[in-house]
C-alpha positions as CSV (number, residue, x, y, z in Angstrom):
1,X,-35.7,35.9,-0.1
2,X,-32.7,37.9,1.2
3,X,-29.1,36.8,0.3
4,X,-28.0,37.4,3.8
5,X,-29.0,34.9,6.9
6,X,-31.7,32.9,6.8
7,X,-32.6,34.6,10.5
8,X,-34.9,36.9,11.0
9,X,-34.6,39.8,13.2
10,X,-37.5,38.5,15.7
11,X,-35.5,35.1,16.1
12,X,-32.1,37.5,17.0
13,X,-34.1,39.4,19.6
14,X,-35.7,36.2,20.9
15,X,-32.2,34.5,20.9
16,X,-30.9,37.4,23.0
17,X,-33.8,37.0,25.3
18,X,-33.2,33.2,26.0
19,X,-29.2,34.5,26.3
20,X,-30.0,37.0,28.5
21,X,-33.2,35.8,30.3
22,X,-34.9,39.0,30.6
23,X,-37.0,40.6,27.8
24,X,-34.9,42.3,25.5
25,X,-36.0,45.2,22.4
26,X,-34.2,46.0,19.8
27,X,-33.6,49.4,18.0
28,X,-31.1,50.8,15.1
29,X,-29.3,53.5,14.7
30,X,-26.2,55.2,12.8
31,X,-24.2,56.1,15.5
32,X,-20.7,55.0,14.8
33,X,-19.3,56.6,18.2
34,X,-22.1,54.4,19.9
35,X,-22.9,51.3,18.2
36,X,-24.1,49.3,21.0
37,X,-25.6,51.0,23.7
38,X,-27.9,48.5,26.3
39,X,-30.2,50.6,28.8
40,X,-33.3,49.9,30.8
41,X,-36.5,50.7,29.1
42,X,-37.9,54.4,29.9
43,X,-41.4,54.9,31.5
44,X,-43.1,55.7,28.1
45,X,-41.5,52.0,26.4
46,X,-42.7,50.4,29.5
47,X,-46.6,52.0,29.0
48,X,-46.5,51.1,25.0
49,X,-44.8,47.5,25.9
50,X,-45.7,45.9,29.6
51,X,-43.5,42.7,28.9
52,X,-40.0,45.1,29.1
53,X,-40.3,45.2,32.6
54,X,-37.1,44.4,33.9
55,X,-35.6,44.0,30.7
56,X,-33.6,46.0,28.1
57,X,-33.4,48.0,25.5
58,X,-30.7,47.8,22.7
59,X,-29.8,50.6,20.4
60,X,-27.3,48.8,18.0
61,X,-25.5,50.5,14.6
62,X,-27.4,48.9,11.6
63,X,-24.7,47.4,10.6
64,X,-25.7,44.7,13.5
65,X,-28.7,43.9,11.0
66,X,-26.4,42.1,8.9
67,X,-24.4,40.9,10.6
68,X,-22.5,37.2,10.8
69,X,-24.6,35.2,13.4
70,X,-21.6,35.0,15.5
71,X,-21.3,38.6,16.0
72,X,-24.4,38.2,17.5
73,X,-23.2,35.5,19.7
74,X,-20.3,37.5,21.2
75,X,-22.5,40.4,21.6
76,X,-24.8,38.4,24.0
77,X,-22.2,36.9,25.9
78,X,-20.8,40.2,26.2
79,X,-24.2,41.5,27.5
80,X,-24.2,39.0,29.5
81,X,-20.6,38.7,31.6
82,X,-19.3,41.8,30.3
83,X,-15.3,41.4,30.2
84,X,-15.3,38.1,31.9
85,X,-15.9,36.8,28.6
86,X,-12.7,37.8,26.6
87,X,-12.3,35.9,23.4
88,X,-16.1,37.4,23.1
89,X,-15.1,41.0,23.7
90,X,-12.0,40.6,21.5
91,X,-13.7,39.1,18.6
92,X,-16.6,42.2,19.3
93,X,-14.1,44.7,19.0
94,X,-12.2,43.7,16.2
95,X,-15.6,43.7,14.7
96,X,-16.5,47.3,15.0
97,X,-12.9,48.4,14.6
98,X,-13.3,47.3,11.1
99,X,-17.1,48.3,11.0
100,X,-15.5,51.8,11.7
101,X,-12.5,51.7,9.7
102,X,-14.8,50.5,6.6
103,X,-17.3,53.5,7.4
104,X,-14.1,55.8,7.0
105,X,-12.7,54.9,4.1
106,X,-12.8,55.4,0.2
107,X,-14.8,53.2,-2.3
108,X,-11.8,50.9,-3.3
109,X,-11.8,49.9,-6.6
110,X,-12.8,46.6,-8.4
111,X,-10.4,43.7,-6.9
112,X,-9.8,41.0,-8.9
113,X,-12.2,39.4,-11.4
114,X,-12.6,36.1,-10.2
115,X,-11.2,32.5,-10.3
116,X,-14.3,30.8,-12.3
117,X,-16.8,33.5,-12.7
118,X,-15.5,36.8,-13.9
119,X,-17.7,39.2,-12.3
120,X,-17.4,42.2,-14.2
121,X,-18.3,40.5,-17.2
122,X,-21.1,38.5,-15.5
123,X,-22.5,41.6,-13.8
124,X,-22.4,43.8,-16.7
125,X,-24.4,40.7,-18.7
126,X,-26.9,40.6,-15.5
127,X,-27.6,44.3,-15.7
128,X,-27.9,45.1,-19.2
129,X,-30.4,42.0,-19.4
130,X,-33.3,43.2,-16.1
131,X,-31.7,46.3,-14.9
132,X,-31.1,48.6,-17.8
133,X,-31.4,52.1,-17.6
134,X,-32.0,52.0,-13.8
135,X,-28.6,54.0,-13.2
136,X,-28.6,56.5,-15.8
137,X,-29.2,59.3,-12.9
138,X,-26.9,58.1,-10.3
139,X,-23.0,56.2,-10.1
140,X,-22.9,52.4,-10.6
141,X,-22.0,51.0,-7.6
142,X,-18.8,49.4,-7.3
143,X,-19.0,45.7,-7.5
144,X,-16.2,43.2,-6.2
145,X,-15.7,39.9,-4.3
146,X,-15.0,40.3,-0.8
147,X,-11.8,39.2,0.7
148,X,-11.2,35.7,0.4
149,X,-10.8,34.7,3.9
150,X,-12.0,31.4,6.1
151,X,-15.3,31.9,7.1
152,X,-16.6,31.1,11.0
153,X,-20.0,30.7,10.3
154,X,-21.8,28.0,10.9
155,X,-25.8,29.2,10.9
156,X,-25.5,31.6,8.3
157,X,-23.5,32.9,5.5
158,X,-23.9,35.8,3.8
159,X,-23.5,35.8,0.3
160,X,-23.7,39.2,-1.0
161,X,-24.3,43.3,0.8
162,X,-24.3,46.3,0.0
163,X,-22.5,49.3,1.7
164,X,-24.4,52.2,1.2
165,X,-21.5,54.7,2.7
166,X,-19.3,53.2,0.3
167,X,-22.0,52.4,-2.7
168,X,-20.1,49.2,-2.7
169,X,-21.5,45.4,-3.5
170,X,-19.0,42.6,-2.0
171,X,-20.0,39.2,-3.2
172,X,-18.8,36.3,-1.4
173,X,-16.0,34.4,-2.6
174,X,-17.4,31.2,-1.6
175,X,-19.3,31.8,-5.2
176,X,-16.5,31.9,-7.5
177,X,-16.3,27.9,-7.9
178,X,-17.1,25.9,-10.6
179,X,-20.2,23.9,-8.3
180,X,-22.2,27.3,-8.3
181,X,-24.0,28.3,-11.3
182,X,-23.2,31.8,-12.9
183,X,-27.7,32.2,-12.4
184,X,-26.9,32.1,-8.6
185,X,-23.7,34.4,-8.7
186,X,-25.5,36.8,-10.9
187,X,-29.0,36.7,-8.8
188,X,-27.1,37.5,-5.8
189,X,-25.6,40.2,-7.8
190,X,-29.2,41.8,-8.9
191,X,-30.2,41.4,-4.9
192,X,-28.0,43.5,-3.7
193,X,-28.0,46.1,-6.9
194,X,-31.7,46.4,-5.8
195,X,-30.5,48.0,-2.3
196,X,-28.8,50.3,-4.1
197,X,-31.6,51.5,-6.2
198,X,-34.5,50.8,-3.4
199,X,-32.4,52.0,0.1
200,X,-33.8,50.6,3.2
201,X,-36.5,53.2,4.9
202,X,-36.9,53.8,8.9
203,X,-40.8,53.5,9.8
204,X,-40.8,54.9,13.4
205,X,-37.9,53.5,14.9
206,X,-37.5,50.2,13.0
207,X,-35.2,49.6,10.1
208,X,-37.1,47.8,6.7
209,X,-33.8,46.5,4.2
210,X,-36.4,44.5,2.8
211,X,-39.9,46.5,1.7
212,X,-42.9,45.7,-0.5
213,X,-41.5,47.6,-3.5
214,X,-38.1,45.4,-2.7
215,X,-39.7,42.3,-2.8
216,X,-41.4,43.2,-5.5
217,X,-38.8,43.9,-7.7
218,X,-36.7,41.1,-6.5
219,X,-39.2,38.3,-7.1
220,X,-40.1,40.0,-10.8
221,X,-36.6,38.5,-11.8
222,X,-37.3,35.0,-13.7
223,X,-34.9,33.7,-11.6
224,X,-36.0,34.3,-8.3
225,X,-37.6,31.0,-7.8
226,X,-34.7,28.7,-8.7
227,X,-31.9,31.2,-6.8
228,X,-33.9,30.8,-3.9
229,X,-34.6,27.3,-3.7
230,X,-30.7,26.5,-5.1
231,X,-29.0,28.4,-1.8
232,X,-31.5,26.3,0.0
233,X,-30.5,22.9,-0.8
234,X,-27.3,24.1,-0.6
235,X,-26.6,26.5,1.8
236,X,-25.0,24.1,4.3
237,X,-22.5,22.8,1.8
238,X,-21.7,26.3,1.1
239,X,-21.0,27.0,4.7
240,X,-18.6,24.3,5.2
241,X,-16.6,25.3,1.3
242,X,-16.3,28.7,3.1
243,X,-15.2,27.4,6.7
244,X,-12.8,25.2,5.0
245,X,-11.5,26.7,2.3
246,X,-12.2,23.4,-0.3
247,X,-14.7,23.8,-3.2
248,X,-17.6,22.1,-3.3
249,X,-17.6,19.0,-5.5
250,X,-19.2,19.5,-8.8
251,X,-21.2,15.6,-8.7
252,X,-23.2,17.2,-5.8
253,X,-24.9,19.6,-8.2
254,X,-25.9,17.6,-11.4
């Protein structure tokens, strides 16, 4: 399971489609000048895939791949009315500006350690016990919350990443409450460690985050089974402690 939406790339592309209403493909790339470029299909994607006629063919930074499922909302609207839909294009922009400043800039150091779960301490604990030894020939990755802000997701939430430009984890602040158990925080944790040491590979023109030696690895931890099925039966409860800003009551969870 990946700590990230529970959508799946297919749904995004056939969620554009039903936006859009013409048949829509979708490609990565790591262009940070161009990170959303919408064409027609050429004459040799048209001969390997009938059903584009008429449609289009998007060419998005991977970034977009993980991406808060409103970002994907504004980008369709903005596919579809272009600058007629404003509060769309500003959010959009605001968006990559950051996706661009963030590619830029220097690994920052650790922030703070946390309100309930002190996450160099719990991360340290989490690695000694399943991933020893695995970064002996390469830098740890820097691992910090991410900024505590109010969340506008209502689909999705994503609870860890990992920035390979940066070789930075961000864990989601909406974690650092009492309701959550340190298991969770420090699976989520081991999930996105595991990008670091297994990086996402291109075959032909699609990007795999996720892979067979990925999965793998990530459903080898022992507590794969109970992290999964925990964010779950709680996701939506997590969603609204991030939209609001109140913890989640700890009753829920006995």
């Amino acid at each position: 399971m990946s700590y990230l939406f529970p959508i799946t790339q297919e749904e995004r592309r056939e969620d554009l489609e039903r936006a859009l209403g013409v048949p829509v493909r979708l490609r990565y790339g790591r262009s940070g000048s161009q990170p959303v470029v919408a064409r027609g299909p050429t004459a040799t994607e048209l001969a390997r895939e009938p059903r584009l006629e008429g449609g289009r063919v998007l060419v998005l930074h991977e970034s977009f791949a993980d991406a808060d499922p409103l970002v994907w909302d504004d980008l369709a609207k903005w596919l579809r009315s272009g600058r007629r839909a404003r509060k769309a294009c500003h959010r959009l922009d605001a968006w990559l500006d950051r996706l661009r400043a963030d590619s830029g800039s220097s690994p920052p150091e650790p922030g703070h350690p946390g309100d309930h779960h002190k996450l160099p301490e719990l991360s340290a604990r989490m690695i000694a016990a399943h991933l020893e030894g695995e970064f002996e020939d390469r830098q740890m990755p820097v691992i910090t919350w991410a900024t505590r802000k109010r969340s506008t997701a209502r689909r999705g939430l994503r609870l860890g990443s990992y920035d390979s430009s940066q070789d930075l984890v961000r864990i989601h602040p909406v974690l650092d409450q009492e309701a959550v158990p340190e298991w969770v925080v420090a699976f989520v944790v081991y999930h996105e460690l595991l990008h670091a040491l297994v990086p996402s590979k291109r075959v032909g023109r699609k990007l795999i985050h996720h892979g067979a030696e990925f999965r793998e690895r990530e459903q080898a931890h022992p507590d794969f089974a109970r992290a999964t099925e925990w964010e779950t039966r709680h996701l939506q409860r997590l969603i609204r402690s991030a939209r609001t800003g109140k913890p989640m009551r700890r009753s829920l969870f006995a």
